[in-house]
BAKEVEX-763529 format. One line per field, with one value per atom (N, C-alpha, C): residue in one letter; chain; atom name; z, y, x; residue number from 1. Coordinates in steps of 0.001 Angstrom, whole numbers, plus 500000, padded with zeros to 6 digits. Example, Ala and Ser with C-alpha at 12.3 -4.5 7.8 and 13.67 -1.06 7.14 Angstrom:
BEGIN
res = A, A, A, S, S, S
chain = A, A, A, A, A, A
atom = N, CA, C, N, CA, C
w = 507800, 507800, 507800, 507080, 507140, 507870
v = 494310, 495500, 496700, 497750, 498940, 500030
u = 513190, 512300, 513200, 512850, 513670, 512900
n = 1, 1, 1, 2, 2, 2
This chain:
BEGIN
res = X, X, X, X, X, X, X, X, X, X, X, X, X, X, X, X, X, X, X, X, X, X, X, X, X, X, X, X, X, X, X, X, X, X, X, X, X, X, X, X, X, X, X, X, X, X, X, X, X, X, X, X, X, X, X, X, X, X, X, X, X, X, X, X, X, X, X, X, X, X, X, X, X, X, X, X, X, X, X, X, X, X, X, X, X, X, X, X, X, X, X, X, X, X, X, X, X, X, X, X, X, X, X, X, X, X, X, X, X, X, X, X, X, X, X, X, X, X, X, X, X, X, X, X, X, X, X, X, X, X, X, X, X, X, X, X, X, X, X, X, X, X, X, X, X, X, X, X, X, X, X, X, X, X, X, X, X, X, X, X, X, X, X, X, X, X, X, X, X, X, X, X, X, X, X, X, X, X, X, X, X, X, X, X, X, X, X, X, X, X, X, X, X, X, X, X, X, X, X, X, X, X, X, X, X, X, X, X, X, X, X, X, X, X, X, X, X, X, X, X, X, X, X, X, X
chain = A, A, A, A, A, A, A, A, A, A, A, A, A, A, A, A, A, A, A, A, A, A, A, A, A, A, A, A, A, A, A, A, A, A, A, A, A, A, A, A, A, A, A, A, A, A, A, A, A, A, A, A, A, A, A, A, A, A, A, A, A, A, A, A, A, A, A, A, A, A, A, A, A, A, A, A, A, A, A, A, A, A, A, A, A, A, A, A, A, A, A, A, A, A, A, A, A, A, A, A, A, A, A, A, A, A, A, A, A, A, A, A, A, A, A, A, A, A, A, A, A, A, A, A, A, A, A, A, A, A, A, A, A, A, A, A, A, A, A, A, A, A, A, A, A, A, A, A, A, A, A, A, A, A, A, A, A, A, A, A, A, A, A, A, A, A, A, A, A, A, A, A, A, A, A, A, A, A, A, A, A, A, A, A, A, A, A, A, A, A, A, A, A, A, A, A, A, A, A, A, A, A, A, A, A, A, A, A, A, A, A, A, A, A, A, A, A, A, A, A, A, A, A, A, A
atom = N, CA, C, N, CA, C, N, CA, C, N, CA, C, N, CA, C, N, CA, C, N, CA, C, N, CA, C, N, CA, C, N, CA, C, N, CA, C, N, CA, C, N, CA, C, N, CA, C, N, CA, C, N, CA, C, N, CA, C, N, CA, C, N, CA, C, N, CA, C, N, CA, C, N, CA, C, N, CA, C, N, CA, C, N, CA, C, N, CA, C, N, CA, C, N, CA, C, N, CA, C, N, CA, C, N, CA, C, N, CA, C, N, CA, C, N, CA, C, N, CA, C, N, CA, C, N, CA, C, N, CA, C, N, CA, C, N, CA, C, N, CA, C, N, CA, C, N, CA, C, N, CA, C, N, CA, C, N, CA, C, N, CA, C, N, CA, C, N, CA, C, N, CA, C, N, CA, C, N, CA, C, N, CA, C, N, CA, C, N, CA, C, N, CA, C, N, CA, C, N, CA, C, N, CA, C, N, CA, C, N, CA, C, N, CA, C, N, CA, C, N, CA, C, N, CA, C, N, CA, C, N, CA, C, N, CA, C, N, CA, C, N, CA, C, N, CA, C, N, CA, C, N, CA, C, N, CA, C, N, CA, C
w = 878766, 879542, 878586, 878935, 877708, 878245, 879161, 879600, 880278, 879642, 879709, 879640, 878677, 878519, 879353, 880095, 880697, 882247, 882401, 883746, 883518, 882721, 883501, 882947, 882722, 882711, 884001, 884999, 886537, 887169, 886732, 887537, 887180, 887987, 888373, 887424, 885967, 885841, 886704, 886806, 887805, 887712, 886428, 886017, 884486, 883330, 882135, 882220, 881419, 881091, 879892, 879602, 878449, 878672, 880287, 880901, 881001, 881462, 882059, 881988, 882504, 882693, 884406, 885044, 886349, 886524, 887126, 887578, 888831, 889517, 891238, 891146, 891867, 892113, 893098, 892874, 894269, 894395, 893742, 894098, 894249, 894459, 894952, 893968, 892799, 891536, 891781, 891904, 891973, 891493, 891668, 890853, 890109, 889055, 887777, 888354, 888934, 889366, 890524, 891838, 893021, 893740, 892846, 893324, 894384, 894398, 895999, 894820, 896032, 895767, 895610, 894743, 894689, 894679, 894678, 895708, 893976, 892849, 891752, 890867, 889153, 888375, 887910, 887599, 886637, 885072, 884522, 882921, 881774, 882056, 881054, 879520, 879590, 877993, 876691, 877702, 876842, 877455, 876837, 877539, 878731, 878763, 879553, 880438, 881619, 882364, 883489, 884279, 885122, 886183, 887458, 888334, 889406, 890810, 892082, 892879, 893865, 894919, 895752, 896262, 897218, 898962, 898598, 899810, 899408, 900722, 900942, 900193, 898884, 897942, 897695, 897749, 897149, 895642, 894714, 893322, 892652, 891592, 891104, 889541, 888724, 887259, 886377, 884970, 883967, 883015, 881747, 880407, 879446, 879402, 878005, 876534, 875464, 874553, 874557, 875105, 874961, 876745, 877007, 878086, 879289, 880265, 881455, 882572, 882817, 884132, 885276, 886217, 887793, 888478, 889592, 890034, 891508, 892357, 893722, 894684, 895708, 897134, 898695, 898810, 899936, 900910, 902125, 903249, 904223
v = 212060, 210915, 209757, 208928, 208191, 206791, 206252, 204833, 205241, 205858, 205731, 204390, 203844, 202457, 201302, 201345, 200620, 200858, 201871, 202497, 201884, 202618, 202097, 200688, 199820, 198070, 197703, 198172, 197976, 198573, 199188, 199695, 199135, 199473, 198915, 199930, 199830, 200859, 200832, 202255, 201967, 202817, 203652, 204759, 204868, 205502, 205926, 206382, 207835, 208673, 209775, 210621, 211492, 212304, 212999, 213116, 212768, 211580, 210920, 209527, 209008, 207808, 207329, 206691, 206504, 205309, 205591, 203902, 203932, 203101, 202643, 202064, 202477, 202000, 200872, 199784, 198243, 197872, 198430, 197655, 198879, 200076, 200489, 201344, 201356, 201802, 203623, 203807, 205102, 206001, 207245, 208200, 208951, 209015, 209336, 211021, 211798, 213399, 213473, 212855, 212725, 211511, 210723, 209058, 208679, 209151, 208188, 207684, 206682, 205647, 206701, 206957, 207615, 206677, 207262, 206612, 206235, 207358, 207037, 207918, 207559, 208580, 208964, 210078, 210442, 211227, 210161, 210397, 211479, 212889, 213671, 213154, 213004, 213189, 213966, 215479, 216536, 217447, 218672, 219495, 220191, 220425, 221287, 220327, 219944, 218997, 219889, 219967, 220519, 219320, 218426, 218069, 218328, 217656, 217790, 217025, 217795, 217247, 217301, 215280, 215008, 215287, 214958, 214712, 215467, 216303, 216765, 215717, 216428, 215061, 216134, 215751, 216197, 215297, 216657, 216338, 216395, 215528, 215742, 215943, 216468, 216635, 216256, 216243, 215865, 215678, 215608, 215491, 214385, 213543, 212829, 213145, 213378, 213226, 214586, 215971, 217343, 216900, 216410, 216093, 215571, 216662, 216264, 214699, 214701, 213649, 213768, 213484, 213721, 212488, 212482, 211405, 212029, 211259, 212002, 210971, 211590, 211383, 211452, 210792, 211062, 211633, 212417, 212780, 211484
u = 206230, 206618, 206878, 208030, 208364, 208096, 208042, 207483, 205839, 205012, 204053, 203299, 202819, 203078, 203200, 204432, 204886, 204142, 204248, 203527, 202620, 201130, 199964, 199767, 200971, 200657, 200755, 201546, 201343, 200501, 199382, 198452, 197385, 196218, 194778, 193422, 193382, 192099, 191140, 190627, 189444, 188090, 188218, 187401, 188114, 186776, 187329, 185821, 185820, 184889, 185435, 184828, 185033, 185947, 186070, 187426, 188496, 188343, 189601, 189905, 190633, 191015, 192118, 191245, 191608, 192608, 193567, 194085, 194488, 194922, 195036, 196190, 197443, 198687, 198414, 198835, 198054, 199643, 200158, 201767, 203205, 202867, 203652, 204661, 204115, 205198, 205386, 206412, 207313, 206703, 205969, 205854, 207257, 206751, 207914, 208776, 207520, 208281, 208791, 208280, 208838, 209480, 209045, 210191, 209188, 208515, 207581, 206924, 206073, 205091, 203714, 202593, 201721, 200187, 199398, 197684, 197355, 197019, 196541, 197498, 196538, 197191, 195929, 195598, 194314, 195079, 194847, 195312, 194282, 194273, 193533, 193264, 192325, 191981, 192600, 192106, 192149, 193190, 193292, 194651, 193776, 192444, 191247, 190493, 190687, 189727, 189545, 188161, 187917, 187740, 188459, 188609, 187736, 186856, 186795, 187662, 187966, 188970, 187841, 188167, 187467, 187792, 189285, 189955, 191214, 191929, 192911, 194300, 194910, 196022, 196886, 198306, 200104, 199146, 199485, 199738, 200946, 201400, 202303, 201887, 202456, 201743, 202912, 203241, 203587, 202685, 203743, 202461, 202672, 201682, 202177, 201182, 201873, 201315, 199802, 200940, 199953, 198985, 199120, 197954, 198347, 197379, 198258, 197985, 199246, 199030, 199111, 198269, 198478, 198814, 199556, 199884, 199007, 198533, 197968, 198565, 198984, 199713, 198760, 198006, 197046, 197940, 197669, 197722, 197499
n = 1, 1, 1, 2, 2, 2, 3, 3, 3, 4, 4, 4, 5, 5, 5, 6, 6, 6, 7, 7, 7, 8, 8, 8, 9, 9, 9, 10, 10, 10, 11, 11, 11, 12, 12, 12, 13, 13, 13, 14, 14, 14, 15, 15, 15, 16, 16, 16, 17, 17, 17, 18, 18, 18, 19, 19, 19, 20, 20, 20, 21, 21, 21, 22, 22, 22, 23, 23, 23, 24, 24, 24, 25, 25, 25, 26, 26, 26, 27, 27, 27, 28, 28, 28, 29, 29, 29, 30, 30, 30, 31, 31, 31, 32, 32, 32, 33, 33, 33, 34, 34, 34, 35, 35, 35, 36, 36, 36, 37, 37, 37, 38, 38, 38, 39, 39, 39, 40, 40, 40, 41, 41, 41, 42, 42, 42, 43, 43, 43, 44, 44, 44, 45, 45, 45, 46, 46, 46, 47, 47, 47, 48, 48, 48, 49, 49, 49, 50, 50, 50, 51, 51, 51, 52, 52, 52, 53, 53, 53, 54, 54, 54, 55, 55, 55, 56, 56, 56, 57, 57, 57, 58, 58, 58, 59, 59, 59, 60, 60, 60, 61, 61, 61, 62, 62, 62, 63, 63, 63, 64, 64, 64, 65, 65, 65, 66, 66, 66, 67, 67, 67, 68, 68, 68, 69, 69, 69, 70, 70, 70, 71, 71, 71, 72, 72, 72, 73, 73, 73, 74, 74, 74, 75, 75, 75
Protein backbone atom coordinates (compact mmCIF):
# COMPACT_ATOMS: atom_id res chain seq x y z
CA UNK A 1 0.00 0.00 0.00
CA UNK A 2 1.59 3.19 -1.06
CA UNK A 3 -0.32 6.08 0.85
CA UNK A 4 -0.12 4.27 3.90
CA UNK A 5 1.05 7.22 5.65
CA UNK A 6 -1.33 9.36 4.58
CA UNK A 7 -4.20 7.02 5.58
CA UNK A 8 -3.66 6.45 9.09
CA UNK A 9 -3.06 10.55 9.48
CA UNK A 10 -6.94 10.62 9.12
CA UNK A 11 -7.63 8.13 11.49
CA UNK A 12 -8.18 7.84 15.29
CA UNK A 13 -5.37 5.38 17.14
CA UNK A 14 -7.07 3.48 19.52
CA UNK A 15 -5.03 0.34 20.58
CA UNK A 16 -1.12 -0.59 20.05
CA UNK A 17 0.22 -3.84 21.56
CA UNK A 18 2.92 -6.36 20.45
CA UNK A 19 0.33 -7.41 17.89
CA UNK A 20 -1.07 -4.77 16.49
CA UNK A 21 -1.92 -1.43 16.04
CA UNK A 22 -5.66 -0.21 16.09
CA UNK A 23 -7.17 2.90 14.53
CA UNK A 24 -10.94 4.17 14.22
CA UNK A 25 -12.14 5.73 10.96
CA UNK A 26 -14.35 9.05 12.76
CA UNK A 27 -14.51 10.64 9.35
CA UNK A 28 -15.43 8.38 6.83
CA UNK A 29 -12.12 7.72 4.74
CA UNK A 30 -12.62 5.10 1.83
CA UNK A 31 -11.29 1.79 2.30
CA UNK A 32 -8.36 1.43 -0.21
CA UNK A 33 -9.85 -2.46 -1.57
CA UNK A 34 -13.55 -1.86 -1.65
CA UNK A 35 -14.09 2.01 -1.92
CA UNK A 36 -16.56 2.00 1.02
CA UNK A 37 -16.20 3.77 4.09
CA UNK A 38 -14.78 1.02 6.70
CA UNK A 39 -15.49 0.84 10.92
CA UNK A 40 -11.44 0.33 11.61
CA UNK A 41 -8.08 -0.80 10.32
CA UNK A 42 -6.05 -3.27 12.44
CA UNK A 43 -2.43 -2.76 11.22
CA UNK A 44 -0.32 -6.29 11.89
CA UNK A 45 2.85 -6.08 13.29
CA UNK A 46 4.09 -9.19 12.13
CA UNK A 47 3.28 -11.39 8.96
CA UNK A 48 1.62 -14.15 11.88
CA UNK A 49 -1.13 -12.51 14.17
CA UNK A 50 -3.68 -14.61 15.69
CA UNK A 51 -7.01 -12.24 15.93
CA UNK A 52 -10.60 -12.67 18.02
CA UNK A 53 -13.63 -11.71 16.29
CA UNK A 54 -15.86 -10.09 18.51
CA UNK A 55 -18.66 -9.27 16.39
CA UNK A 56 -19.97 -10.50 13.08
CA UNK A 57 -17.30 -7.85 10.35
CA UNK A 58 -16.82 -7.79 6.06
CA UNK A 59 -12.97 -7.82 6.10
CA UNK A 60 -11.00 -6.43 3.64
CA UNK A 61 -7.09 -7.24 3.66
CA UNK A 62 -3.99 -5.82 1.86
CA UNK A 63 -0.36 -5.57 2.79
CA UNK A 64 1.97 -2.96 3.62
CA UNK A 65 5.49 -3.39 4.09
CA UNK A 66 5.33 -7.74 4.29
CA UNK A 67 2.35 -7.25 6.78
CA UNK A 68 -1.03 -7.52 6.68
CA UNK A 69 -3.84 -4.94 6.85
CA UNK A 70 -7.44 -5.35 7.63
CA UNK A 71 -9.87 -2.87 7.08
CA UNK A 72 -13.36 -4.16 9.02
CA UNK A 73 -16.92 -3.27 7.76
CA UNK A 74 -19.50 -3.84 10.61
CA UNK A 75 -22.80 -5.49 9.73
Amino acid sequence: MEDFEQLVSSLTPREENDEIKLYQNTVAVACPVCEQPFDDLVACKNQETSLEQIEPLDICVTVHEGSPLLFTHKH
